[in-house]
N, C-alpha and C positions, 0 to 999 in steps of 0.2 A: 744457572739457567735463567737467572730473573736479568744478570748482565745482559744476556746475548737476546732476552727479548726485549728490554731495554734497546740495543743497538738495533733493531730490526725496525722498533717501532721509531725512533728518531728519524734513521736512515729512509723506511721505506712509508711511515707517516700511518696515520692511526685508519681504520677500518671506514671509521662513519666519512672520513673527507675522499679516501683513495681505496677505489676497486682494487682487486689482487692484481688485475693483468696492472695494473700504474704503478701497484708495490712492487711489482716485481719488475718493471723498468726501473724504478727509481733505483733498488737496489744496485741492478746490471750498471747504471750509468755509476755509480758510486765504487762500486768492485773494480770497474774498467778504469777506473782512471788513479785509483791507487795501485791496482795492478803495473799500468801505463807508469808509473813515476818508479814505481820497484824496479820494474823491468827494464827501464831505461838506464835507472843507473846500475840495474845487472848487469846489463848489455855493454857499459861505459866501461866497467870495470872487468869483465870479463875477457874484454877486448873484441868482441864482436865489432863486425860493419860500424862506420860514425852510423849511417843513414837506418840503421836500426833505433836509433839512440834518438834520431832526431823524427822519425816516423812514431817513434812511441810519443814522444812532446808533442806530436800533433795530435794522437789520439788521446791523449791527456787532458788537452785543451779541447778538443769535440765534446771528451763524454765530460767533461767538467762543465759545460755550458748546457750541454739537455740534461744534466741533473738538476743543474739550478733552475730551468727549464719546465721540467716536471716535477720536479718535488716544492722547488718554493714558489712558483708563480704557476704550477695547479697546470700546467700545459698538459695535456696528454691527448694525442689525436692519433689516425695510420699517416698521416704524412709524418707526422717527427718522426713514427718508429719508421720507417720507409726512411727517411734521411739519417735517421742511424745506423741504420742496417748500410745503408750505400758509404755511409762516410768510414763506418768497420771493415767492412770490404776492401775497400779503395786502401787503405792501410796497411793492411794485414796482406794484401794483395800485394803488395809492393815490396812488405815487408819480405815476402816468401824468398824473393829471389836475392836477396842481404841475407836471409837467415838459412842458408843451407839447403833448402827447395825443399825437398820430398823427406830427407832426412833429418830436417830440422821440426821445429816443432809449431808450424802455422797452419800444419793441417789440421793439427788436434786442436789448437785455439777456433778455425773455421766449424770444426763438428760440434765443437761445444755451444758454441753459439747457435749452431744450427736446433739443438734443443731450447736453447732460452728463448730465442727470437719464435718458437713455435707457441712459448707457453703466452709470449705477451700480445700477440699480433691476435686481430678478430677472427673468428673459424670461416669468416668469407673469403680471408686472405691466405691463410694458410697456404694450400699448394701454390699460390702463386709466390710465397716470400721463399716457401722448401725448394721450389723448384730454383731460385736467384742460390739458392747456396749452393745446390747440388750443381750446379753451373758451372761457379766459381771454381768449387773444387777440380772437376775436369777440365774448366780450362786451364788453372794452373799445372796442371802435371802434365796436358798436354805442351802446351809453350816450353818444361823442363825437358820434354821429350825432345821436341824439335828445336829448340837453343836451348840446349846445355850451356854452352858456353856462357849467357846471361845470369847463369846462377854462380853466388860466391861462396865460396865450401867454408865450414868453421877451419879457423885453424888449427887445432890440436883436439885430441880424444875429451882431454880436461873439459876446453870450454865447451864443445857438445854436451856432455855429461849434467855439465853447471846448468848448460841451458834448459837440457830439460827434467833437472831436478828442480829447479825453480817455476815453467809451466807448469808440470805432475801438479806442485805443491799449489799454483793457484787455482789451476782447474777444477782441482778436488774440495779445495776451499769453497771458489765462487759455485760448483754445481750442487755441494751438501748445503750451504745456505740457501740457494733457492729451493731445494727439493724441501729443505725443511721449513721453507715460508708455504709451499703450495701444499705439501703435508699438511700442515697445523691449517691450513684454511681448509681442507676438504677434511679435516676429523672435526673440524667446529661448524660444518656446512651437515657432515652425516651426524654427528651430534643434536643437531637443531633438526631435522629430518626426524630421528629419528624420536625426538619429544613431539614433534608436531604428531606423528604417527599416534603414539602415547597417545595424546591429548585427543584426537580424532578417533579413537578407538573407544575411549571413555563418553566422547560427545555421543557416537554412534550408539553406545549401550544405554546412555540415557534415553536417545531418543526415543530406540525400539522399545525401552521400558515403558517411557512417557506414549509412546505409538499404543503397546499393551493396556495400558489403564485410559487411554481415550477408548480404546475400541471397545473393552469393557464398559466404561460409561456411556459409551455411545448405544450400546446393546441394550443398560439397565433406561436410560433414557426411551429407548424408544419401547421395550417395555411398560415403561409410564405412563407411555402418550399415548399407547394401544389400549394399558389400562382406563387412563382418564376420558377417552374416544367413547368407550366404552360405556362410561356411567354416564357420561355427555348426552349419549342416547337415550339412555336408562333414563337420565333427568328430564332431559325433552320429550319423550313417551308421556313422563308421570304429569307432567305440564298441561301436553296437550289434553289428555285425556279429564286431567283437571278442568281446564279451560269449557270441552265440551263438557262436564258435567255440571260446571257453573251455567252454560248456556243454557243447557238443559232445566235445569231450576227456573231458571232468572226467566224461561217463556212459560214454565208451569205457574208462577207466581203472575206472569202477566196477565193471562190466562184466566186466571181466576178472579184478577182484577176488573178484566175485560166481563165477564159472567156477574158480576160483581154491579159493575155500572148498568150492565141491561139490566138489572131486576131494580134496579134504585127509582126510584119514585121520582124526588125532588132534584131540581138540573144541577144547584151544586155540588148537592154531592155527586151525582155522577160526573163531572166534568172534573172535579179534582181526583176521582178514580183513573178518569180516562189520562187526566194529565200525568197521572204517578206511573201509569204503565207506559206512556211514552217515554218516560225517563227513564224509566227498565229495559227500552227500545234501544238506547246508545248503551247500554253495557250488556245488552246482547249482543248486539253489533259487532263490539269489541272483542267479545271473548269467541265469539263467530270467526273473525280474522283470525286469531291467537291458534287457533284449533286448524284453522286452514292452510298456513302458511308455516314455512322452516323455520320460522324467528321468531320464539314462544316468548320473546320479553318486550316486542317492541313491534310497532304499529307504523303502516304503509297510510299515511294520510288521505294523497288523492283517494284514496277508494273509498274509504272507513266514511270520508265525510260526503263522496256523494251519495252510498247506500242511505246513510243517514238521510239526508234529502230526501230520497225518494219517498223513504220509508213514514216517514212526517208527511209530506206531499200527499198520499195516499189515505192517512189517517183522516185529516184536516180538510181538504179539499178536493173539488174537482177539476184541478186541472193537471198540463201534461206534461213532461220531463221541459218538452222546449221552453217550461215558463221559468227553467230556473239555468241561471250563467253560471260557471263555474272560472274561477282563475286562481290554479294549486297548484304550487312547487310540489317539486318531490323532496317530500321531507319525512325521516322516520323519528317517532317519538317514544318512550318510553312507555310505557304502561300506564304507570301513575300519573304521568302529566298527560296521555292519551285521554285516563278517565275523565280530569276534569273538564278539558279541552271538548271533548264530547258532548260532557252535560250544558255545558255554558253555550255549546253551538245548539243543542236539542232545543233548551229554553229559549234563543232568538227565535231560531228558525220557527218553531209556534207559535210564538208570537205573532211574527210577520203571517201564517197565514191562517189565523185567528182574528187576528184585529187590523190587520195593513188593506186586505184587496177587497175592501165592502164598497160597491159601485165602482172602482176602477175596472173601464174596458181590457186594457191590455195586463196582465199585472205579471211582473219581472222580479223573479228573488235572487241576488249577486252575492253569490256564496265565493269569497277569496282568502285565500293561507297563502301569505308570503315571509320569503327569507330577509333578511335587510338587515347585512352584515351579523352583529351577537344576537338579534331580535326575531323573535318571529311573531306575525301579524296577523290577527285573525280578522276578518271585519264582514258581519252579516249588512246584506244594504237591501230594499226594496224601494218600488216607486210607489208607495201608498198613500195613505192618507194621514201617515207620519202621527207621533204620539200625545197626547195629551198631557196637559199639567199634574192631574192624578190620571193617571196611567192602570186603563183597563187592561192589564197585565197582572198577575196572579201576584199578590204581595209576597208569600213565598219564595215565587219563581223568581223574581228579583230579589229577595236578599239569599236566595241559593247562587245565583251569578257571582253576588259581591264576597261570598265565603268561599268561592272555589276559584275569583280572579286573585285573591288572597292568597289561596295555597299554594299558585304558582307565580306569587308576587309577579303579577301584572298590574297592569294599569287599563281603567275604559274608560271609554270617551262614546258620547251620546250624538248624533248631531241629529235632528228631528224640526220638519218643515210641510205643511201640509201640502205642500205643491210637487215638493219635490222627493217628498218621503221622509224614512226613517235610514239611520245610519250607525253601526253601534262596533265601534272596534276596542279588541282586546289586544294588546300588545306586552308581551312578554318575553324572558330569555328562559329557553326550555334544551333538556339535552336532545342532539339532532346529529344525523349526520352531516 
């Protein structure tokens, strides 16, 4: 067994360089042309026709050049098998009427090949190559019909006999080796088929497994998220409700502060009453928004700081929303940097209208919160009467500023001019959206 696939694999050349339809030309051109030399000198000896003898050398020499053709120099197209097939014909066609016509044995070489030439030719060609045989065959047996005389009869029982025990014995040969090369390629074609199968069957059962435990996950997951939704609210409830209860304090305490300064005699102390309850004023403020809005952790700036405003504005003085500008990004701040961001705006902005619009006609307070790339900007400005070297500003109140620009490692900067007022920016990096 290991010989003859040995011979097959020389002969008809290894899988990865040559398709089956090229092996099995290669073989056909290799079987014909050892057949073609046997034959010839069956024929010689036999005593057949010379022009048997010498039509086999010529197909000797055909299939021995498109063997070397397509086995060593890798040729294989439909034109060579197309000029194989014509130059088989043309041969064996000729041959017929040398070899006995219809009683001889070129019909049976014509059918046999009528199956090889089907198995190598493309399936586009097919009935056009079956139909050139089926051709051949009719018209040679017509041409014996109507010239008889052009056929040349064996001479004895013997050499018929010889003749086609020697066909039988090729035909049999060259059609069990090709059946047995297209065989073993379609048992190693349903072999690989049928592991792919295998293999696809196992891929498929993993999937649906892995399909199974996603969908499962997918279930306890969203589970979780229905759960954790859940407390989400449960938290943000306890928040708010927090938040309002902090508000609620933080004005009972005001409240009292405010009760507190009426009844007080002497103007310091009531004026450092009134000032501690305006610092109470921005973290009511805050926990006001905290309670009002979806976002129990973090603070809408525009708004937080113009209430603030207002709410100072109202305490402090008599004038009316148009005397103060505002120029505020939208920016959300965290709680904790909200608080102190608040108190450090609470303490300017009293200031300024405390101490900035004493005789000025028009007085303008320029409340701005800007973004400026990692930074964000706070800068209170008025057109006052700008500050002094000891600074009638609450000593307190300034070093409360300088302990809460601390905590959110900022930096302030002063600028102060009595012409053109007071100028007092905080600049810091805060978490923001």
């Amino acid at each position: 067994m290991s010989i003859s696939k040995n011979f097959l694999f020389r002969i008809g050349g290894d899988e990865t360089t040559f398709n089956l339809e090229h092996r099995i030309f290669n073989v056909s051109c290799f079987m014909i042309t050892i057949f073609g030399i046997i034959g010839g000198i069956g024929n010689y000896f036999s005593g057949l026709h010379m022009m048997t003898v010498w039509l086999s050398l010529i197909g000797v020499l055909i299939s021995g050049y498109l063997f070397y053709l397509a086995r060593i120099k890798e040729v294989f197209t439909t034109v060579v098998v197309f000029i194989y097939l014509t130059a088989t014909f043309f041969v064996l066609g000729l041959m017929f009427f040398f070899n006995g016509g219809t009683q001889g044995t070129i019909l049976n070489l014509i059918i046999m090949f009528l199956n090889i030439f089907l198995l190598i030719v493309p399936s586009a060609y097919q009935y056009f190559f079956g139909a050139i045989l089926y051709a051949t065959l009719f018209l040679l047996i017509a041409l014996e019909f109507v010239f008889p005389k052009w056929i040349i009869p064996y001479n004895s029982t013997s050499e018929m006999l010889m003749d086609h025990v020697l066909t039988m014995f090729y035909t049999v040969l060259f059609t069990t080796v090709i059946i047995v090369l297209f065989r073993k390629k379609h048992l190693e074609d349903r072999h690989k088929i049928l592991l792919q199968n295998e293999s696809l069957m196992f891929l498929n059962q993993q999937i649906n497994s892995q399909k199974n435990e996603l969908e499962e996950k997918t279930k306890q997951l969203q589970l979780s998220i229905e759960i954790t939704n859940e407390r989400n609210k449960y938290i943000e409830t306890l928040l708010k409700e927090l938040n309002h209860r902090v508000k609620n304090n933080l004005q009972l305490v005001s409240s009292l502060l405010q009760k507190q300064a009426n009844l007080s005699i002497e103007k310091s102390a009531k004026a450092a009453l009134l000032d501690t309850k305006n610092r109470l004023l921005s973290l009511i403020l805050l926990h006001q928004r905290l309670y009002g809005n979806e976002n129990t952790t973090r603070i809408f700036i525009p708004k937080y700081l113009k209430e603030l405003s207002e709410a100072i504005l109202i305490s402090y003085s008599n004038l009316g929303e148009e005397n103060i500008v505002y120029d505020i990004d939208d920016v959300w701040l965290d709680v904790e940097v909200a608080i102190s961001i608040g108190l450090i705006a609470n303490e300017l902005i009293t200031n300024s209208f405390k101490h900035a619009f004493n005789s000025i006609s028009e007085p303008k307070l320029f409340v701005s919160f800007k973004k400026d790339k990692a930074n964000l900007i706070l800068n209170i400005k008025d057109n006052g009467i700008g500050m002094k070297e000891k600074s009638e500003v609450s000593t307190f109140g300034m070093e409360l500023i300088g302990l809460l620009t601390k905590q959110v490692k900022g930096k302030l900067e002063k600028e102060s001019d009595k012409n053109n007022g007071c100028s007092i920016t905080l600049t810091f990096i805060g978490t923001r959206d």
